[in-house]
Structures are given as C-alpha cells and as structure tokens.
C-alpha positions as CSV (number, residue, x, y, z in Angstrom):
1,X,81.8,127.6,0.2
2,X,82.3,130.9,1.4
3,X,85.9,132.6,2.6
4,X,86.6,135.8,3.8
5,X,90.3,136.6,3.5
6,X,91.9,139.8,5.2
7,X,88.1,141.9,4.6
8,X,88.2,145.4,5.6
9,X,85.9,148.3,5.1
10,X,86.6,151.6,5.3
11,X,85.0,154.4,5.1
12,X,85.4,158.0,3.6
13,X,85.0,159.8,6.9
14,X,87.5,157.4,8.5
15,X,84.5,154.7,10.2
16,X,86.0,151.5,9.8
17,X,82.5,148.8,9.5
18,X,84.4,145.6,9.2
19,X,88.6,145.5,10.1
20,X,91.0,142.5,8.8
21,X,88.1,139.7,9.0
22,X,89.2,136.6,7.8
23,X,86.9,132.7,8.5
24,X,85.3,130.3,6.5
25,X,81.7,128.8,6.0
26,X,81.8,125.3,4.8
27,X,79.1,124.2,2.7
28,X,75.8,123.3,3.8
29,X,76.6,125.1,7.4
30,X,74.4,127.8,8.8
31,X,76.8,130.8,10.6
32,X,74.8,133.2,12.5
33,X,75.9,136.5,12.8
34,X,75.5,138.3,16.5
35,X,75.5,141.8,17.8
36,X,74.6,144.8,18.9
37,X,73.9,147.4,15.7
38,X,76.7,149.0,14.3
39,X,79.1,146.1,14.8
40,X,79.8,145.5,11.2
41,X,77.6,142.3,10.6
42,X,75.7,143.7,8.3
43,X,78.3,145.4,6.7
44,X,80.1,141.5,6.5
45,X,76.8,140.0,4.6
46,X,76.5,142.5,1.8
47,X,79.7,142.3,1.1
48,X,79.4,139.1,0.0
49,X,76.4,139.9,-2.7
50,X,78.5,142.9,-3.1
51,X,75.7,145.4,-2.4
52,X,79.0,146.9,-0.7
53,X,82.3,146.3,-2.1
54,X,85.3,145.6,0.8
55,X,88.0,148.5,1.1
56,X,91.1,145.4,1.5
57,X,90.8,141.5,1.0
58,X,89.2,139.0,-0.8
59,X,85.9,137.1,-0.3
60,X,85.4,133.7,-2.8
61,X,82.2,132.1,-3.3
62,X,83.2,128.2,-4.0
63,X,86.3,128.9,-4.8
64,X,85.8,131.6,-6.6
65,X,86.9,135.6,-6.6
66,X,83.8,137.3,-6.4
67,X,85.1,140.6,-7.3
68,X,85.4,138.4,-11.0
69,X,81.7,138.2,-10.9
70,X,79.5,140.5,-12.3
71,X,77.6,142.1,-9.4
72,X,74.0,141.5,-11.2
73,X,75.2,137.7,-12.0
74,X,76.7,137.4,-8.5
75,X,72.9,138.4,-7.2
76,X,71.4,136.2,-9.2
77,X,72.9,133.3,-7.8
78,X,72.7,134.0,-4.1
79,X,69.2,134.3,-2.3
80,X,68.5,137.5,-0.5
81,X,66.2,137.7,2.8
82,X,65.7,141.2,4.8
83,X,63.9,141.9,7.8
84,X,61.3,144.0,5.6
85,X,60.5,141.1,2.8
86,X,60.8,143.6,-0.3
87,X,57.8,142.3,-1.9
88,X,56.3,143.7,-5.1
89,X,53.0,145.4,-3.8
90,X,51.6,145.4,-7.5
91,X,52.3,141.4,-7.7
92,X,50.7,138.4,-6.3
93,X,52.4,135.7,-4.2
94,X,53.0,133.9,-7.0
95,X,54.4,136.1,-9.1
96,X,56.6,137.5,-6.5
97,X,58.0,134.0,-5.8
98,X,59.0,133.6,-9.3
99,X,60.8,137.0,-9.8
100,X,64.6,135.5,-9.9
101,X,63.0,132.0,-12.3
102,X,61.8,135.0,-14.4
103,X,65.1,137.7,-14.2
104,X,67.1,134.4,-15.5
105,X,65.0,133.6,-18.5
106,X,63.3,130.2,-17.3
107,X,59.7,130.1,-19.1
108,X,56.8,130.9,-17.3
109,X,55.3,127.9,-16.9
110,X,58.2,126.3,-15.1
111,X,59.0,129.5,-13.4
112,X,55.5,129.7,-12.1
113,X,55.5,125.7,-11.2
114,X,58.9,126.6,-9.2
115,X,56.8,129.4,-7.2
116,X,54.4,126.8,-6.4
117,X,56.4,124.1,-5.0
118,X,58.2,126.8,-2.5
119,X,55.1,128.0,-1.2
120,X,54.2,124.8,-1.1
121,X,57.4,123.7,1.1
122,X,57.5,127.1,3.4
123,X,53.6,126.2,4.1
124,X,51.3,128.5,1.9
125,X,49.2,126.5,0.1
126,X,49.3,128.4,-3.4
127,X,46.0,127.0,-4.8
128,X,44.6,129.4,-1.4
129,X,47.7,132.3,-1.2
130,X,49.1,132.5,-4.7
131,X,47.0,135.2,-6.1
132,X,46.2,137.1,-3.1
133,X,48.8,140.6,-2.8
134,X,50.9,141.1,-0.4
135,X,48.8,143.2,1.5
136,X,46.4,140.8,2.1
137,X,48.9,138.3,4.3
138,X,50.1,138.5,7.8
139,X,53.7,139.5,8.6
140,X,54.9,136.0,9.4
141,X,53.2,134.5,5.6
142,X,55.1,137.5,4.1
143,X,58.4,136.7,5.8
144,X,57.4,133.1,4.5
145,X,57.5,134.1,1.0
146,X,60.2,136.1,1.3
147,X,61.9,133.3,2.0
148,X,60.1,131.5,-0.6
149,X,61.3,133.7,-3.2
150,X,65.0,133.4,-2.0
151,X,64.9,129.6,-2.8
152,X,63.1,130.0,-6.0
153,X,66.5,129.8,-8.3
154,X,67.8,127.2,-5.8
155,X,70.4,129.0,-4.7
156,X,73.8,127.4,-3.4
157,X,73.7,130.7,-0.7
158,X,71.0,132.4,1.5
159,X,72.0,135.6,2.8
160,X,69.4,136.6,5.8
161,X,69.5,139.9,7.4
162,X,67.2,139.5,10.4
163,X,64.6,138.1,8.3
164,X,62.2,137.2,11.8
165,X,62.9,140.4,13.8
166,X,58.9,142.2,12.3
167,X,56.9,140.3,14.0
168,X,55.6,138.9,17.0
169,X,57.8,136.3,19.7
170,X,55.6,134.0,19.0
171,X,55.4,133.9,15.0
172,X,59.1,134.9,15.3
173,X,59.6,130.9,17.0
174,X,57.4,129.4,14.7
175,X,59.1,130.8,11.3
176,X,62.5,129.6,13.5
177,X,61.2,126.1,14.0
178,X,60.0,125.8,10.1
179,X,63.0,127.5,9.1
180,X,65.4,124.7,10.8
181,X,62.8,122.3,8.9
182,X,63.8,123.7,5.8
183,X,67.5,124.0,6.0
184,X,67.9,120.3,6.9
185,X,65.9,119.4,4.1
186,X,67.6,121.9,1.8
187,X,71.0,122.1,3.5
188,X,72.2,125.5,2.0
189,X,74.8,127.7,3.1
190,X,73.3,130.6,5.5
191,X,75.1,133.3,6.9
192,X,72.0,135.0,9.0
193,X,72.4,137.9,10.8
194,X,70.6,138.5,14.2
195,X,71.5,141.2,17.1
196,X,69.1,138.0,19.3
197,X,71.7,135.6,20.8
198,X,68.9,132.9,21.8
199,X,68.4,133.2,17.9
200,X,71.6,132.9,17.1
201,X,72.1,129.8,19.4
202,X,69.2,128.2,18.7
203,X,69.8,128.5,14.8
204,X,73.2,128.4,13.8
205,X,75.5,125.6,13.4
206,X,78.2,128.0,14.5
207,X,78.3,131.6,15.7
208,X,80.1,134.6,14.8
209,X,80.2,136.4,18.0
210,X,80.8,140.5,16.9
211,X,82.6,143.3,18.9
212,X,83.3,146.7,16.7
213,X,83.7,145.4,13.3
214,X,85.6,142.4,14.7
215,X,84.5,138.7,15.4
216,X,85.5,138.1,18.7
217,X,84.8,134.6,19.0
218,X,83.8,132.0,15.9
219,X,82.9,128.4,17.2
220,X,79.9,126.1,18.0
221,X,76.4,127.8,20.3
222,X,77.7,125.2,22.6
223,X,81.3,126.3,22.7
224,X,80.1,130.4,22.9
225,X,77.6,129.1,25.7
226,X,79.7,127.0,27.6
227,X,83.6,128.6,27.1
228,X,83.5,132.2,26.1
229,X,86.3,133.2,24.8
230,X,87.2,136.6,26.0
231,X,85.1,138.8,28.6
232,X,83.3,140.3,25.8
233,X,81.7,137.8,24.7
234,X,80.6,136.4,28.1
235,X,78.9,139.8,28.7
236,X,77.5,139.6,25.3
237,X,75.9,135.8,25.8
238,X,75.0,137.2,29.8
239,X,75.2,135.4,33.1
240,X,72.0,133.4,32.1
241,X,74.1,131.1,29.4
242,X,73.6,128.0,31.3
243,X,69.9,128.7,30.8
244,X,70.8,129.7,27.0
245,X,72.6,126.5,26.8
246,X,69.5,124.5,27.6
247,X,68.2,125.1,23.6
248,X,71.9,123.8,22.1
249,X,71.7,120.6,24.1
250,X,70.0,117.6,22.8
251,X,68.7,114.5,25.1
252,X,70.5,111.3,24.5
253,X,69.6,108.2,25.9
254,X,72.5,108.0,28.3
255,X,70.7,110.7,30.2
256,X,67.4,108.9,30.7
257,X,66.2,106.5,34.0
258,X,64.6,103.3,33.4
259,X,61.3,102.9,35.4
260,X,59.5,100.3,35.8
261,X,57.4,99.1,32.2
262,X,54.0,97.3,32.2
263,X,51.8,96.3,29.5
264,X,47.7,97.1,28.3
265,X,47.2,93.8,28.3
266,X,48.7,92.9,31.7
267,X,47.0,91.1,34.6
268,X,46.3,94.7,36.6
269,X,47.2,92.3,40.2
270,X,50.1,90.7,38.6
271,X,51.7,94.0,37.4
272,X,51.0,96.3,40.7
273,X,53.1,93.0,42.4
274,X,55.6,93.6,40.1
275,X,55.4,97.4,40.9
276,X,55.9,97.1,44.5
277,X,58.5,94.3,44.2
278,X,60.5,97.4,42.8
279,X,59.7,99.9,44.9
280,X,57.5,101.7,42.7
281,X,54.4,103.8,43.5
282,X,54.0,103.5,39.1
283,X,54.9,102.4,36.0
284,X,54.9,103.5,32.1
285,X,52.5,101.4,29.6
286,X,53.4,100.3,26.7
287,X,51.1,98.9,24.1
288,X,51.6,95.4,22.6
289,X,54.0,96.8,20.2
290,X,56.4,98.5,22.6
291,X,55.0,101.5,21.6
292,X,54.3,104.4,24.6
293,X,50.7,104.6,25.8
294,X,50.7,106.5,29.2
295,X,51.2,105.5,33.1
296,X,49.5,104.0,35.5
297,X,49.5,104.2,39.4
298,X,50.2,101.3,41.4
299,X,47.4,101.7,43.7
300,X,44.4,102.0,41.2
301,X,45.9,98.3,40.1
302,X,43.1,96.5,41.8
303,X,41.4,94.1,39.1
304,X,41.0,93.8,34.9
305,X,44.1,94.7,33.1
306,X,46.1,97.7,33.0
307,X,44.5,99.2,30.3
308,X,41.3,99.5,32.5
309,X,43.3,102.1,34.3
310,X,46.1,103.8,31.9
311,X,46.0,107.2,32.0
312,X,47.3,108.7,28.9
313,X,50.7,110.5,28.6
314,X,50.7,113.8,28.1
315,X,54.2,115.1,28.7
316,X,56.5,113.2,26.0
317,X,59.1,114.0,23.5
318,X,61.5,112.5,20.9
319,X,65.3,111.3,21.5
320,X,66.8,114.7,20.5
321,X,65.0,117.3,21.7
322,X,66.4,119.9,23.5
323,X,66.8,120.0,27.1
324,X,65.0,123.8,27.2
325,X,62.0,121.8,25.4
326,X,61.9,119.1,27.7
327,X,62.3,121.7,30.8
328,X,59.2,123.7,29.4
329,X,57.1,120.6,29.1
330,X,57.8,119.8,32.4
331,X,56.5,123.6,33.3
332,X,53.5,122.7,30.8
333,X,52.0,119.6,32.1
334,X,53.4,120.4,36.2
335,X,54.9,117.1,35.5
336,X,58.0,115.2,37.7
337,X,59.2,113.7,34.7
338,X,58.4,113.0,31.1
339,X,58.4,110.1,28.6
340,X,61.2,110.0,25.5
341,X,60.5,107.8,22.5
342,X,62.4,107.0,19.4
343,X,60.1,107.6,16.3
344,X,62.3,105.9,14.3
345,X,62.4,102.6,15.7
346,X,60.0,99.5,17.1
347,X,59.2,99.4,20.4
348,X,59.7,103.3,20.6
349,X,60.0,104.1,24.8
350,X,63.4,105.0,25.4
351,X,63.2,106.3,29.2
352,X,62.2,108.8,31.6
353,X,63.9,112.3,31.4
354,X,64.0,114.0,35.1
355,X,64.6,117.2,36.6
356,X,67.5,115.3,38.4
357,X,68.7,114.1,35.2
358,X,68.2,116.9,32.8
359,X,70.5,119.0,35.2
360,X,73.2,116.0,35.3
361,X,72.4,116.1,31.2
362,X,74.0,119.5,31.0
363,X,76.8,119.1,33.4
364,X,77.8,116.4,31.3
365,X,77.4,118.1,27.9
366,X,79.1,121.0,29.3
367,X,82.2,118.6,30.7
368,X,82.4,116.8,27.3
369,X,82.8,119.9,25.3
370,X,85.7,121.3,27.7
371,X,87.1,117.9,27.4
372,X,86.3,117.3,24.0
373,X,85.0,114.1,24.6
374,X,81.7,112.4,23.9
375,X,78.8,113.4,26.6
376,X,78.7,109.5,27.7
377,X,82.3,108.8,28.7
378,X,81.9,111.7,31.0
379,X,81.8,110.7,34.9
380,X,80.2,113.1,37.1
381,X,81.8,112.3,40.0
382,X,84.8,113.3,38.5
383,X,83.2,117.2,37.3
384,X,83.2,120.0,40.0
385,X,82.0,123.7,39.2
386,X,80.0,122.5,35.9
C-alpha cells in the first residue's frame, strides 16, 4: 500500500531529516514509528500526505507516484491524526466529523449520517456529544473525534502523529485498547508515530525502530523485543525488554496446566474424594454447560453439592491475552494462578495460567522466534539463556 523508495530530505542549511529510506507497508498493517524527537519520523509521515515534499526518491500510495497527485486530492484521501486534534472551535462534534464528507461534495444529509456512525463506532454517542463544541469535551473524547473525523471519508490510509501523547496514562491506554478495537474491525493502513516504545510494541504490527533520520531496525515488536538488531536499538528498547515483551506475547493453550475440574451439581463428598485421589487441595467448577464458574477448596467439601461452596472466579481471562495482562491480574486479585476460557467455543475452560508457566510461556515464544518455529514445537529442555 505504501512504498518508500530511496527517500531523502534535505534541508537548506545542510540538516538532513530523513537519508536514503527505503521499506514497505502492506495493506491493512499498522507500522509504528519510534524515537527520540528529531529522528526524522515525523519528517517520514508527512511526506507521505506531502505536507513535506522528499529532497530524492519516490513514495507510491497503491501503486501509485504520489508526486502525480495533487497535494489537496492526495489529502483528501488519506486521514490525518495529530497529537493536538485540530478541531474547529466554532463547530460542533458533528460538524467537525463531517468536514472531509463535506470538502468532497457528499450531501449533507449523508455527510452528517457518516459523522454519526463514527462517533458512534469510536464511542460518543452523537444523540448526547454531537452538538456540544469542542470545548465542552475532555481530552481523550476530543482525541476520539479526531480520530473520528479521520475515518469519516473512509480512508484507505491513517496517518497518526502521536495522536494519545495529551493526555493522561490512563486515558492514553484506554484510547490504545479502543484504538486496536477499531483497526481490527476497520483494518486500515497506519503508519503511527510515537517516541513511547511500550506504545509502539503494544500497537504496531511491525516497528520502525529510528536512529538520526535512519531506520535502524524494521521487523515484528517481538523480533525488536526479543533480537535487537544492532546496539542501538537494544539501548533504545532498554534492559527491561523481556518485561516489554510481556504485552507482544499472547497465551496459547499449550502454555496452560490442567487441574483438577468439578461440577455445581456434583456430590460435594464424591468430588473432594476425587480431589484428594489427585493430590489436590482444589479444583475449578464448571457449570453444567462446561462453562467456568469459580473454585472450590477441597476441605470446605463436607456435604450438599459443590455449588453449596463455589466461590466465584475472579482472576480469568480469554485465550489470547497477553502475558503482561495475565501477570497484572495476578498482581490484581494476589492470585497463584488464574482461569483462561475460550469465548468462542462450548464448554469454554481452557486451563490454568501460572507464574511457573507464564515464565516458561515467554521462554518459549522467545525460542520460537530465534528459531522461527511455532511456540509449541519448542522444548525447553533444550533452551538455555532464554
């Protein structure tokens, strides 16, 4: 979708912004741009809506020489996100929303019922925040219609120039979380720039690592996290990548223990015997459709049923959450271990996830990717230093 061939910039006092940059973006892929200001990643983004136009080289846009495009056009077609929003002060939500719909001659109506359904789908209900100004929303709901008014032409191309770094940490994680919401629903191309590397990790389906107007290393969070590829860059990610890596690594159900499994509706003697025959001090309940309830402890099974003395489970998550998730749970709920389901399918309990295992979970993942090799044909007794 988007190729840069040979880019330079160069300035008249002899600064050179971006020098001989030459990758790809394939469509539907989401390339995060890292580091520290002044390292040209800005510089690389506009250059591609051609707020700035390259000194050398050639950047297409599906295929296409963009330098045949008529910079206005060009704009038109490609959504624009800054750190600052942008918005019309003198326009409501609504009307900002619409602004491309209207600069490309839709009618109102259906340029209006376009600003509605992407407030709708960033999570501003527009019957509540359509007509209210921007003054009267919170930095995270404007950063949300900024976004909103990107989309607004469906764009092929989002360009986002630290588009959460305003506000708080914790807005800043929630617009992160909606924002990956979005992208797999809408799959656009993204090139986003951050100077955060957790950001950049946690969002970015690869990672343009910058040094002084160079890219130092282009590849998967995982690969940046786990093999960096020149000094730089493992300065750049720090000492604490294995930490970093956490957020990049998803729990499969290779990494999860099986414990013992009763039922509600169990015999409360019957399933402590069963318990103990095991070697267990308790168990995970299930309800009658295999669904997760909670746990019980073996010695509170005295009479009734289980579910006289289920306690409910607190500390769960989804097949394919991230490890760092799973870990802060844990933290959360002071908890040894915690439940994994599949939401997708019957009979939902998947396994236990561990502090033991979560740790062997990211040896492995970080084996397989040296190895190139899926995470399950990796034997640990075989990995040393990982």
């Amino acid at each position: 979708m988007i190729r840069f061939e040979h880019v330079s910039k160069r300035y008249a006092d002899g600064t050179t912004a971006v020098d001989d940059l030459s990758f790809e973006v394939a469509a539907g892929e989401l390339v995060t741009l890292v580091g520290p200001s002044g390292c040209g990643k800005t510089t690389t983004m506009k250059m591609v809506n051609r707020l700035i136009e390259p000194t050398s080289g050639r950047i297409f846009l599906d295929g296409e020489d963009i330098s045949d495009i008529d910079p206005v056009q060009l704009r038109r077609r490609i959504g624009y996100v800054i750190q600052q929003v942008g918005l019309f002060p003198h326009k409501t939500v609504l009307e900002n929303t619409a602004t491309v719909p209207h600069l490309l001659g839709w009618k109102k109506s259906d340029a209006k019922k376009r600003a509605a359904e992407l407030l709708d789908l960033v999570g501003l209900d527009p019957s509540v925040y359509g007509e209210r100004y921007p003054e009267q929303l919170s930095g995270g709901q404007r950063q949300r219609v900024g976004v909103a008014r990107a989309l607004a032409a469906d764009p092929p191309v989002l360009l986002m120039d630290e588009p959460f770094g305003a506000v708080d940490p914790v807005v800043r994680e929630h617009l992160q979380t909606e924002f990956l919401r979005l992208q797999q629903e809408l799959h656009k191309t993204v090139l986003f720039v951050t100077h955060d590397i957790e950001e950049a990790v946690r969002l970015g389906d690869r990672i343009a690592v910058y040094g002084q107007g160079r890219i130092e290393q282009y590849d998967a969070p995982t690969a940046v996290l786990g093999a960096p590829a020149t000094p730089y860059v493992a300065d750049f990610v720090g000492s604490d990548r294995g930490l970093k890596r956490l957020s990049v690594t998803p729990i499969e159900e290779g990494d999860l223990e099986q414990p013992p499994v009763v039922r509600l509706e169990d015999a409360a003697k019957s399933a402590a015997e069963r318990m103990r025959s095991q070697d267990a001090g308790w168990a995970v309940v299930l309800d009658k459709d295999g669904d997760l309830h909670g746990w019980v402890n073996a010695t509170h099974l005295t009479s009734g049923t289980v579910a006289d003395h289920a306690r409910r489970m607190e500390a769960w998550l989804p097949v394919g959450a991230s490890l760092k998730r799973a870990f802060s749970t844990m933290l959360q709920h002071d908890a040894g271990w915690i439940a994994v389901i599949d939401e997708d399918r019957k009979d939902s309990f998947r396994g236990v996830l561990t502090p033991a295992t979560l740790h062997e979970a990211l040896r492995r993942s970080t084996a397989a990717d040296a190895r190139d090799i899926p995470r399950a044909e990796v034997d640990l007794e075989s990995v040393s230093g990982v």
